[in-house]
C-alpha positions in Angstrom: 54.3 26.0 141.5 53.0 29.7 143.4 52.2 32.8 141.6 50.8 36.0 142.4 47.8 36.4 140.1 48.1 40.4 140.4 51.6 40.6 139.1 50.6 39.2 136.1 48.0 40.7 135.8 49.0 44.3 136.2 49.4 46.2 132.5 52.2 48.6 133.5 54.6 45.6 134.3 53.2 44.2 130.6 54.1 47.4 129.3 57.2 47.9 130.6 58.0 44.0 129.3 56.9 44.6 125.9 58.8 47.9 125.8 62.1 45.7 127.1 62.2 44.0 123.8 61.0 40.8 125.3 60.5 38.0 122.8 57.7 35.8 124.6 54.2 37.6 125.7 54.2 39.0 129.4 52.0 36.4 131.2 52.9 33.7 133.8 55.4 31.6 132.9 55.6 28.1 131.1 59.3 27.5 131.1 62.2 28.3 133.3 63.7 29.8 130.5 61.1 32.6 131.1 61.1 32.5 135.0 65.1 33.3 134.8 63.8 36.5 132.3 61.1 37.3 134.4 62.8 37.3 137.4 65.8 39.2 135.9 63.3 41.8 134.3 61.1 42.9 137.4 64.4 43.8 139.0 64.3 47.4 140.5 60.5 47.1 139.7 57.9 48.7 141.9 54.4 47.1 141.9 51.7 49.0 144.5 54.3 51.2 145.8 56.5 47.7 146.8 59.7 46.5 145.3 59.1 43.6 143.2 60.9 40.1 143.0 60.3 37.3 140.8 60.9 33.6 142.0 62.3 32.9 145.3 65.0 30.8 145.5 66.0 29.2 148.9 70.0 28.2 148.7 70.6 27.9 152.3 70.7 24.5 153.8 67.9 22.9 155.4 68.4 19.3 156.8 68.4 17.8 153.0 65.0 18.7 152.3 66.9 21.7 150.8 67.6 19.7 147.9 64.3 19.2 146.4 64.3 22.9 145.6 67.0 22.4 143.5 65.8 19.3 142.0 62.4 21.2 141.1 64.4 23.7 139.2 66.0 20.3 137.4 63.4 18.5 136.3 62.2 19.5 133.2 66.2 19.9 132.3 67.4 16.4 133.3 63.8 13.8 133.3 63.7 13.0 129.6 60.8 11.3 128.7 62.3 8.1 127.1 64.4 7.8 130.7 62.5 6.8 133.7 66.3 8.1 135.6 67.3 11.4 136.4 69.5 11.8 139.3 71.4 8.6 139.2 72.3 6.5 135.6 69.9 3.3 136.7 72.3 0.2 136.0 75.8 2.1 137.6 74.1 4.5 140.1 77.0 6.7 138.4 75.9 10.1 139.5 74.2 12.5 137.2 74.4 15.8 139.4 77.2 17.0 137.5 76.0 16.4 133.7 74.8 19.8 131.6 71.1 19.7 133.0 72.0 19.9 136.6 74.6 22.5 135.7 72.4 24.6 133.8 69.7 23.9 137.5 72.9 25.3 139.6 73.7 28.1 137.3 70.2 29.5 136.8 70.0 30.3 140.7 73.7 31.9 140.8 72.2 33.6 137.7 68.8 34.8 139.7 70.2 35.6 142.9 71.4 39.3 142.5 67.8 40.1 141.0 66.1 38.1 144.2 65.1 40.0 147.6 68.4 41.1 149.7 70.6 38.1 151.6 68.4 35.6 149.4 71.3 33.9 150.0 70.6 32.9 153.5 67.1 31.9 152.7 65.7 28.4 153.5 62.5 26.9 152.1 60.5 27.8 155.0 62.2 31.2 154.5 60.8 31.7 151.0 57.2 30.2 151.7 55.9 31.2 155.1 58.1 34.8 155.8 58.5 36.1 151.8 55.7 34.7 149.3 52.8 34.8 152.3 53.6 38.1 153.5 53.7 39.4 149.9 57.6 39.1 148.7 58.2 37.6 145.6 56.1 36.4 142.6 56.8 32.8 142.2 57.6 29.7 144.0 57.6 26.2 144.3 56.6 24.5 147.0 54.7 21.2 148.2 51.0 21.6 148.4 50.0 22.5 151.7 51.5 26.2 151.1 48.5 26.5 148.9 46.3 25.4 151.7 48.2 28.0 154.2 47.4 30.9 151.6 43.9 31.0 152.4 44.2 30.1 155.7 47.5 31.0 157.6 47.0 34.1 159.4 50.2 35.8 158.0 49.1 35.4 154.1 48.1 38.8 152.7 48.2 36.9 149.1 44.7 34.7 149.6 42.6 36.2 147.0 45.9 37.0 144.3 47.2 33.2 144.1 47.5 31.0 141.3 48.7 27.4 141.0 50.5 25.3 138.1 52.8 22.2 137.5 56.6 23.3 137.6 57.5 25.0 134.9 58.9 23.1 131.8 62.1 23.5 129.5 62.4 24.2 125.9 64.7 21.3 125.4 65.5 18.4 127.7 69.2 16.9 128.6 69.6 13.2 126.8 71.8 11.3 129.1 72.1 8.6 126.4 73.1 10.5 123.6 75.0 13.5 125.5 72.9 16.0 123.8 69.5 18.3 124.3 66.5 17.5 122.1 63.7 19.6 121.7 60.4 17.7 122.1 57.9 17.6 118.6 55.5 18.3 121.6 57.1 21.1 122.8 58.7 22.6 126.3 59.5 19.0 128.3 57.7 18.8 131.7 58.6 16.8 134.5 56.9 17.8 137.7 59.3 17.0 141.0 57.7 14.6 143.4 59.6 15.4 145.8 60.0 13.3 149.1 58.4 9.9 150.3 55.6 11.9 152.1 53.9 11.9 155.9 52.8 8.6 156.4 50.7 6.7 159.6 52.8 3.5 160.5 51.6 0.5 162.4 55.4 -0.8 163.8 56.2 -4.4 164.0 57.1 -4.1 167.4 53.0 -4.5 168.5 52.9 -7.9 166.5 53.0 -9.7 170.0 50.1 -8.1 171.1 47.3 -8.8 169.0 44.7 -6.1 171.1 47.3 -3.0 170.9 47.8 -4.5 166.7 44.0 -3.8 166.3 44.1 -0.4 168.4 46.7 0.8 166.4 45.5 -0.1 162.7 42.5 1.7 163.8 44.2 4.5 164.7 45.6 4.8 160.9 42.6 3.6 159.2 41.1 6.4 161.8 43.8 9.3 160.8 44.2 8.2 157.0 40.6 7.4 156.2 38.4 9.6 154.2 36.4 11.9 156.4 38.9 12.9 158.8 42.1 12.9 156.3 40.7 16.2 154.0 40.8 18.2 156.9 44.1 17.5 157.4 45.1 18.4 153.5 42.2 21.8 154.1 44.3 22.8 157.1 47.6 23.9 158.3 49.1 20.6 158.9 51.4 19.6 156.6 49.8 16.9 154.5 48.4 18.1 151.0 45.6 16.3 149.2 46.1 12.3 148.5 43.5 10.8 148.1 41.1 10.6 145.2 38.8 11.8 147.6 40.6 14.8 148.2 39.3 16.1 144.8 36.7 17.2 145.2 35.5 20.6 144.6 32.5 21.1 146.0 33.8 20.1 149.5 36.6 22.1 150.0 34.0 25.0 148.2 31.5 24.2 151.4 34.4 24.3 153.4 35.2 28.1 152.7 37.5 27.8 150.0 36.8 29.9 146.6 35.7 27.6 143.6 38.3 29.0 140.7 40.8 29.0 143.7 40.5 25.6 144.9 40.2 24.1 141.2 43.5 25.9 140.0 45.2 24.5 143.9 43.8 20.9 143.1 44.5 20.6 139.6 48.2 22.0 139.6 48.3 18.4 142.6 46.4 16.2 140.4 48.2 17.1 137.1 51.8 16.5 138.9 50.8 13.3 140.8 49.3 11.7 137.5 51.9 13.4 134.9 53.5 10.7 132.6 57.0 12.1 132.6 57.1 12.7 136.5 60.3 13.0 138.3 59.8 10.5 140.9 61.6 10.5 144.5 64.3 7.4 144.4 63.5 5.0 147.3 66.9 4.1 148.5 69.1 4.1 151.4 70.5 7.0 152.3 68.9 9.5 150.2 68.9 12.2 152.6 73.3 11.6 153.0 73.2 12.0 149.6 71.1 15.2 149.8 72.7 17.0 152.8 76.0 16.7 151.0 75.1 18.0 148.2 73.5 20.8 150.2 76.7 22.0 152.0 78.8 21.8 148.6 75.8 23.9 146.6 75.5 26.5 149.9 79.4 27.4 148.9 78.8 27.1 145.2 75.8 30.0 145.4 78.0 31.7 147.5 80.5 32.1 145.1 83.2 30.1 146.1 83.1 27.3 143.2 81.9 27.9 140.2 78.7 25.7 138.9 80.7 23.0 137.5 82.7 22.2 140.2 80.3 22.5 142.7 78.4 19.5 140.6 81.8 17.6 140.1 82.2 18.0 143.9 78.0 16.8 144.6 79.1 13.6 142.3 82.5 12.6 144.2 80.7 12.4 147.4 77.5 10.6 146.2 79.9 8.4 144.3 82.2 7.8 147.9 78.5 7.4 149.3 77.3 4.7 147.5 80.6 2.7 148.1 80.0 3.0 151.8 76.6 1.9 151.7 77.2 -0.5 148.7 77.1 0.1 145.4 75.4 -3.4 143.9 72.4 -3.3 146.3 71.6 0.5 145.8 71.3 0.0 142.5 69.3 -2.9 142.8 66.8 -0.8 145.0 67.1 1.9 142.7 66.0 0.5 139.6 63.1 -1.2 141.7 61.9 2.2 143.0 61.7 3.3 139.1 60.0 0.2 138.2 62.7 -1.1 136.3 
C-alpha cells in the first residue's frame, strides 16, 4: 500500500478534515473504512495549486491480473482469521465472490469512483501506478512491490522523496462465512494483506532431462539469476521482481546502493510485514485461476460502469466460476485447493 507522505502531512487538508466533522484524526489511513472517507473528502480539493485525489482505483480490465486489485480491496473484509479460505468455501469450492464482504469490496469502488481523477473508469493497474501515482495523481494505492522500487528510480516519478509504504489497509469488522455474520476483532481493525499472484519465477523445464550437460547449464543459469548477489539488483531496479529473499532485507545495502534509509525501511517492512502476516490472504494454486479471474473481470468492468448493480454483478462472478469449476472438475479443484491452503 502507496501514499503520498506530503498529503498527509499538509495542515490545511487537516484543517479542512477536522472542520468536516470528521470522526477519526486526519492521518494516513488504517482501514478502508477511512480510505473510502478520505478519498470522498479531498474531492474538489486543491493541494500545491493541483487538484487532489485520494486512492486510485483501476476497474478496467487487464488480462486477469485486474482482479487482484479488487481482491486487495477484499481482504481485510472477507479473510477471517479463524478461516484459512476467502475466495472459495474450501470443502465445495462454492464461490464466495458474491457473499456481503466481496459486495461491500465491489460497492466501495462504485462508491469512490465519482471522487477519483476523470474516466477513472478506463483505468488499468498500470494506468494507476506508472501514468497517475508516479507522475503525482492520486494519494493512495496498492500495488506489488516493485512500484516502490520505480519511485525512486523510474524517470517519470516526481513522488521519490514524498512516499510512504504500509500493509493494506484493514477493516473494522471482518465477514464470518461460517456464521453469516461480521465480528469485530477483541484486537481490533482485521488485516489480511493480499498476496497476490504465484510470482516471477526461473524454471529449469523437464524437456533438458535427456541432456545431462544443457541440465547442468541451465540450473546454473537459475541458481546464477536467483542467487543472492545478482537477485537484489533485480528487486533495487526496474524489473519487475520485488524483494524475496531474506537477503533482500537488508538495509544497509539498498542504503549503499542510493536508496534513503527511513525510505527503504518503511518500502521493506510494508514487504516483510505482508509476506510474514499471520492472517495473510494467500493466492489459491489451482487450475484455471486466471479463467476464473478474467471472467470476473469483464462482469465487474460492466458492474463499475453501472450496468448491474453490486450484487448482481457478484451473483453473475459466482455463476461463471461455479460453470468453471464443472468444466475443469469440481472434486479435483477442490482437492488442489485445500492443498494450496494447507488444509
Amino acid at each position: 500500500f502507496n501514499y503520498r507522505t506530503d498529503v498527509f502531512a499538509d495542515a490545511d487538508l487537516a484543517k479542512a478534515w477536522k472542520e468536516s466533522g470528521a470522526t477519526t484524526e486526519w492521518g494516513v489511513p488504517k482501514t478502508w473504512q477511512e480510505v473510502q472517507a478520505v478519498t470522498k473528502f479531498l474531492k474538489g480539493k486543491q493541494f500545491k495549486g493541483q487538484d487532489v485525489y485520494g486512492y486510485l482505483d483501476a476497474p478496467k480490465p487487464w488480462g486477469g491480473f485486474g482482479f487482484y486489485f479488487l481482491g486487495s480491496r477484499a481482504s481485510a473484509y472477507a479473510k477471517h482469521p479463524d478461516d484459512k479460505a476467502w475466495l472459495f468455501d474450501a470443502d465445495t469450492m462454492k464461490p464466495r465472490i458474491n457473499n456481503p464482504a466481496w459486495v461491500r469490496a465491489i460497492q466501495d469502488v462504485i462508491d469512490a469512483l465519482p471522487s477519483e481523477p476523470p474516466d477513472q473508469i478506463n483505468a488499468d493497474p498500470n494506468t494507476t501506478g506508472f501514468q497517475q501515482f508516479l507522475a503525482g495523481t492520486g494519494s493512495m494505492i496498492p500495488w506489488w512491490g516493485d512500484i516502490g522500487s520505480n519511485v525512486k528510480t523510474n524517470d517519470s516519478s516526481v513522488i521519490g522523496d514524498v512516499t510512504g509504504f504500509s500493509i493494506l489497509p484493514g477493516s473494522d469488522d471482518v465477514y464470518n462465512s461460517k456464521t453469516g455474520a461480521w465480528d469485530k476483532l477483541a484486537s481490533g481493525p482485521n488485516y489480511a494483506p493480499n498476496c497476490a499472484y504465484l510470482g516471477w519465477g526461473v524454471y529449469v523445464m523437464a524437456r533438458v532431462d535427456s541432456d545431462e550437460k544443457k541440465k547442468k547449464a541451465a540450473w546454473s543459469a537459475a541458481a546464477h539469476l536467483g542467487g543472492k548477489d545478482l537477485s537484489i539488483w533485480t528487486a533495487m531496479y526496474p524489473s519487475g521482481f520485488q524483494p524475496y529473499r531474506n537477503s533482500h532485507f537488508d538495509v544497509p545495502e539498498w542504503v549503499a546502493a542510493g536508496y534513503d534509509e527511513a525510505f527503504i525501511t518503511s518500502y521493506l517492512k510494508s514487504e516483510g510485514d505482508s509476506y510474514n502476516h499471520p492472517n495473510a490472504a494467500i493466492e489459491p494454486r489451482i487450475p484455471g485461476i486466471f479463467q476464473y479471474y478474467s471472467a470476473a473481470e469483464d462482469i465487474l468492468a460492466n458492474t463499475f460502469a453501472g450496468k448491474m448493480k453490486a450484487q448482481e454483478g457478484a451473483d453473475a462472478i459466482a455463476a461463471a466460476w461455479e460453470k468453471l469449476t464443472d468444466q475443469i472438475g469440481r472434486e479435483n479443484q477442490v482437492k488442489l485447493y485445500k492443498a494450496s491452503l494447507g488444509l
